[in-house]
C-alpha positions in Angstrom: 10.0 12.2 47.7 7.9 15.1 48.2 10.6 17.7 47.3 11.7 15.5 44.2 8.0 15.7 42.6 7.9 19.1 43.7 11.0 20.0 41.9 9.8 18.4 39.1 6.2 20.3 38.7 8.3 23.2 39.0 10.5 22.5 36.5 7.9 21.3 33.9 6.8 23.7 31.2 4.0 23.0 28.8 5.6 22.5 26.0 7.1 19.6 27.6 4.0 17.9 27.2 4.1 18.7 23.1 7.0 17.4 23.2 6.0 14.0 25.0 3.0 14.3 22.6 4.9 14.3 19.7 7.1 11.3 20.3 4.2 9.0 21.4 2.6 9.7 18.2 5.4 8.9 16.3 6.0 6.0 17.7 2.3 4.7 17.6 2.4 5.9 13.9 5.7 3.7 13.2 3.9 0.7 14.6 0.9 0.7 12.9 3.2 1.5 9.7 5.2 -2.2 10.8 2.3 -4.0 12.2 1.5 -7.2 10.4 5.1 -6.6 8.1 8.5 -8.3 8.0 9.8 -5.3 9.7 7.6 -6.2 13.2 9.5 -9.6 13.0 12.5 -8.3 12.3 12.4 -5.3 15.1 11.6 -8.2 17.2 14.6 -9.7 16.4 16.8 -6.6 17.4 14.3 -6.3 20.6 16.0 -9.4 21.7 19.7 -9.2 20.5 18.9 -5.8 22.5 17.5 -8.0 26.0 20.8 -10.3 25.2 23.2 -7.1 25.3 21.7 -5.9 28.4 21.9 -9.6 30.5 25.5 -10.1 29.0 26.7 -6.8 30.9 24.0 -7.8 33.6 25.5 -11.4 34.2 29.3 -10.8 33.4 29.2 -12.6 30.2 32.1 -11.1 28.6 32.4 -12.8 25.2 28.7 -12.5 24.3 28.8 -8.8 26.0 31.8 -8.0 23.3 30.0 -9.8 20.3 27.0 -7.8 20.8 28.9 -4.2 21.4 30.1 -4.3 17.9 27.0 -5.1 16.6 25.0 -2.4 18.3 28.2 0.0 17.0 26.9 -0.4 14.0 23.0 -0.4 14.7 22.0 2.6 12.5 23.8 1.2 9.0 22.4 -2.2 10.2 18.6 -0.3 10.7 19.1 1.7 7.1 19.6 -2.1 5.2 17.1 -4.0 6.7 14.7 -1.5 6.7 15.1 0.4 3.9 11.9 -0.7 2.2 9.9 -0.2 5.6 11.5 3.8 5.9 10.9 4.1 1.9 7.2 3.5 2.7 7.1 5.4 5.7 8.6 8.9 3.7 6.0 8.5 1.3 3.6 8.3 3.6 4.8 11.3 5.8 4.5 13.1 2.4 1.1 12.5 1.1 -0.3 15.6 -0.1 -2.9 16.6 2.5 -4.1 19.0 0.1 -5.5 16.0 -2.4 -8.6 16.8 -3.9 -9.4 14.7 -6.9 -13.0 14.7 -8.8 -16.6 15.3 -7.2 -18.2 12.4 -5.6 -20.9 12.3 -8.8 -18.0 12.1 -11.3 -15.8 9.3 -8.9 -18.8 7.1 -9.1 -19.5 7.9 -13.3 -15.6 7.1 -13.1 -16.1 3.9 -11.5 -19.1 2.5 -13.6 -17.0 2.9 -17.1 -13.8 1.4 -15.1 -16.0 -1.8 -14.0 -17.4 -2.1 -17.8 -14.2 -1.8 -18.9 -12.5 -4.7 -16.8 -15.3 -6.9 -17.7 -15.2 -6.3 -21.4 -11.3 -6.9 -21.5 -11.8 -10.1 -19.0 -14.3 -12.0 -21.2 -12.4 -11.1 -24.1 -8.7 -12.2 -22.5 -6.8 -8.9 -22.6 -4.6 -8.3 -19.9 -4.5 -4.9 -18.3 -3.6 -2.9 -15.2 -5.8 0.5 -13.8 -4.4 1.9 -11.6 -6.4 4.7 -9.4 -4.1 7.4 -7.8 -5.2 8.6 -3.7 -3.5 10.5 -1.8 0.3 8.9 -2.5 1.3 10.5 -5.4 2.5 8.5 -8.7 4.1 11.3 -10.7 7.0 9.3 -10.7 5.2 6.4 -12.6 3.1 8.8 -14.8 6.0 10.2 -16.3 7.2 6.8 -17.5 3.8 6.7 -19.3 2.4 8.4 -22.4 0.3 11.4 -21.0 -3.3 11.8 -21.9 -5.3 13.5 -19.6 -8.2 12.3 -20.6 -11.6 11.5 -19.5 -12.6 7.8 -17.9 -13.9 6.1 -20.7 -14.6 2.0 -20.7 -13.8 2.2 -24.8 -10.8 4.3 -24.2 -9.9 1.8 -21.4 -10.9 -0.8 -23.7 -9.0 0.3 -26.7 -5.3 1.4 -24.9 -5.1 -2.2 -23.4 -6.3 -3.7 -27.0 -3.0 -5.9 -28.2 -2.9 -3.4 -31.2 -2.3 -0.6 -29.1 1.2 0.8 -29.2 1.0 1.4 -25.6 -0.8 -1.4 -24.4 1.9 -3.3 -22.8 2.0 -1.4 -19.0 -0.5 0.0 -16.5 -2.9 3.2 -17.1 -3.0 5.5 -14.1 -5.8 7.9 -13.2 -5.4 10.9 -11.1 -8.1 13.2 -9.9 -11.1 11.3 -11.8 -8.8 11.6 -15.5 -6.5 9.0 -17.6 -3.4 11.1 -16.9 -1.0 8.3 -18.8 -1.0 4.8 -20.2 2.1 2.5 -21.0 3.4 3.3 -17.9 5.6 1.1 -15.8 5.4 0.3 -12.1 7.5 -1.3 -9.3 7.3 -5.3 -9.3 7.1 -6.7 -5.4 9.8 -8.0 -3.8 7.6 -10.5 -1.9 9.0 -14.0 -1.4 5.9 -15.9 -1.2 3.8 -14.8 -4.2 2.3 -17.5 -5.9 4.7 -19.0 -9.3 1.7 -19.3 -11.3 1.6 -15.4 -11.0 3.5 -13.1 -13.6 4.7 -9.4 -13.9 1.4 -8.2 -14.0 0.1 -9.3 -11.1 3.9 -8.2 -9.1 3.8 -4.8 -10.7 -0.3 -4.6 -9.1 1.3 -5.4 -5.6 4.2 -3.2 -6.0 2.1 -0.3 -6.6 0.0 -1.0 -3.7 2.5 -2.0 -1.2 4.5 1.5 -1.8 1.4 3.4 -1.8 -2.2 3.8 -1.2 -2.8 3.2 -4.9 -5.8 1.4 -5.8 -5.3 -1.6 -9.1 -8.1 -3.1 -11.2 -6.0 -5.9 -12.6 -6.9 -8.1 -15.3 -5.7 -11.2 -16.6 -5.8 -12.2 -20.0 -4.3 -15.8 -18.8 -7.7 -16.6 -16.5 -10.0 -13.9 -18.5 -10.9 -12.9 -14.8 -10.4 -9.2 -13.5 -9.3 -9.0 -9.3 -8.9 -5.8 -7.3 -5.7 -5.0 -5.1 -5.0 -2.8 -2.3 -2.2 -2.6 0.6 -0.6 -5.6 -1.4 -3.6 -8.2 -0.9 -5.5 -9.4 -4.1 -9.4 -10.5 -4.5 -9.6 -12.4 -7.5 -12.3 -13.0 -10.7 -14.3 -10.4 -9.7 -17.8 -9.7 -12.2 -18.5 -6.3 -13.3 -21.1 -5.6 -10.0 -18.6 -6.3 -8.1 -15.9 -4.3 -9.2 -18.5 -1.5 -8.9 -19.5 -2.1 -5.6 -15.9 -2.7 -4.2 -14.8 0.2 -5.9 -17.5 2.2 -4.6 -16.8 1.0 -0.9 -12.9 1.9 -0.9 -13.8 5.4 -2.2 -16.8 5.8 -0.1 -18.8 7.2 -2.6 -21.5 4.9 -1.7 -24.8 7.2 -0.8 -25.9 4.0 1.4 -24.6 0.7 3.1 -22.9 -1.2 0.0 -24.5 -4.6 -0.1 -21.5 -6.7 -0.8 -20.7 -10.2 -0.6 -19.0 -11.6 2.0 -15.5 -12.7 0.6 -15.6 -8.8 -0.4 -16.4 -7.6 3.1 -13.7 -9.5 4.6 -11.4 -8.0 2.3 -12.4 -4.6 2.3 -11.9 -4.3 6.5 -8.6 -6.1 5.5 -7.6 -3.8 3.1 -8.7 -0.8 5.3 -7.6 -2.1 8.4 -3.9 -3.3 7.6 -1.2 -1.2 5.9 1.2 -2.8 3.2 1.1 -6.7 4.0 2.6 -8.3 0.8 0.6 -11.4 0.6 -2.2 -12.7 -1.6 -5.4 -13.7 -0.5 -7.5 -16.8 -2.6 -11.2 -16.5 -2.3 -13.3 -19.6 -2.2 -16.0 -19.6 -4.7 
């Protein structure tokens, strides 16, 4: 025993220990990315075909043994279907620009006020419209859909591009780097099962953004006249214009002190910055 560990200190180089490194954090990364998903429940599901492969070769079961050796023979095309949405989401997150650097703090929060006076002027009035704030996932994809701008944040620009009149009213206005870079632009509807019927494409195309990236959405909807915030796929619904600010405020942290929220928003805040991309949508009580 003594000459096997001795062996293997002698054998060890240091960069074997990167190399360790490395893997663990790709795995912990890959869970967090699954936790709280369909793709957990479904790993889970291969976890135990995988037990039932090993205790069919274990126990002699030959039948089972030789059903489950041609399905494992074909484990990385099975993998790439069932979790093509999970390793989608995954890509984009491994390429987030870590060089993202949007607008100064002082113009995120002047940014913020005319984007909450803006959702509650459209709200009361019964226009329907999607904002959609850009971090560090980029949307150029989505932008170039749209009709470019480039603008500055303005609550009667916001106001008038979401007005029925509007040529270009009809899809989602997305703002990158503290500016209106398009309008009229179209984004991905969810794909998840269990969204409520009495929601429409709006609201699918505000989780689709969200569940594909870090993208923050100011939805509002003309059928209730109430304006909600989503992030990471979960919605917080008829929101007034205090707090859209503060909310917004909070997921930016651009707030110079502790945000006094209330509490259906502080529960929802450390569930949208504690969980990544669970597509479900949360009711508040009143």
């Amino acid at each position: 025993m003594t000459d096997f560990f001795g062996n293997l200190l002698s054998s060890f180089r240091w960069f074997d220990l990167v190399d360790v490194a490395i893997v663990a954090f790709i795995v912990y990364r890959v869970l967090l990315l699954i936790k709280g998903t369909r793709a957990m429940q479904m790993l889970t599901g291969l976890g135990i075909l995988g037990i039932g492969f090993f205790l069919s070769s274990t126990f002699g079961l030959f039948t089972t043994h030789w059903l489950l050796s041609y399905f494992f023979d074909y484990l990385i095309l099975i993998v790439i279907v069932l979790f093509q949405d999970d390793l989608r989401r995954a890509l984009t997150h491994v390429g987030k620009n870590p060089f993202f650097s949007g607008a100064s703090a002082e113009e995120e929060r002047e940014m913020v006020d005319e984007i909450a006076r803006a959702a509650n002027r459209l709200a009361k009035e019964r226009i329907g419209g999607l904002i959609v704030l850009e971090r560090e996932t980029g949307l150029k994809n989505f932008i170039d859909t749209g009709s470019k701008l480039e603008s500055k944040v303005k609550s009667e620009l916001l106001y008038s591009i979401f007005h029925p009149t509007s040529p270009i009213h009809d899809g989602a206005v997305i703002i990158t780097g503290g500016r209106i870079s398009a309008a009229g632009c179209f984004l991905p509807l969810s794909k998840d099962p269990n969204i409520d019927k009495r929601y429409g494409t709006r609201h699918r195309a505000a989780l689709g953004i969200t569940e594909d990236s870090d993208a923050i959405v100011v939805l509002i909807s003309e059928e209730a006249g109430e304006a909600h915030l989503v992030k990471n796929g979960r919605l917080t619904t008829n929101l007034s214009e205090e707090e859209i600010r503060q909310t917004l405020t909070a997921l930016l942290d651009l707030s110079r002190g502790t945000p006094q929220l209330p509490s259906r928003m502080r529960g929802w805040l450390q569930l949208v910055k504690g969980r990544k991309s669970i597509s479900r949508i949360d009711r508040d009580g009143p």
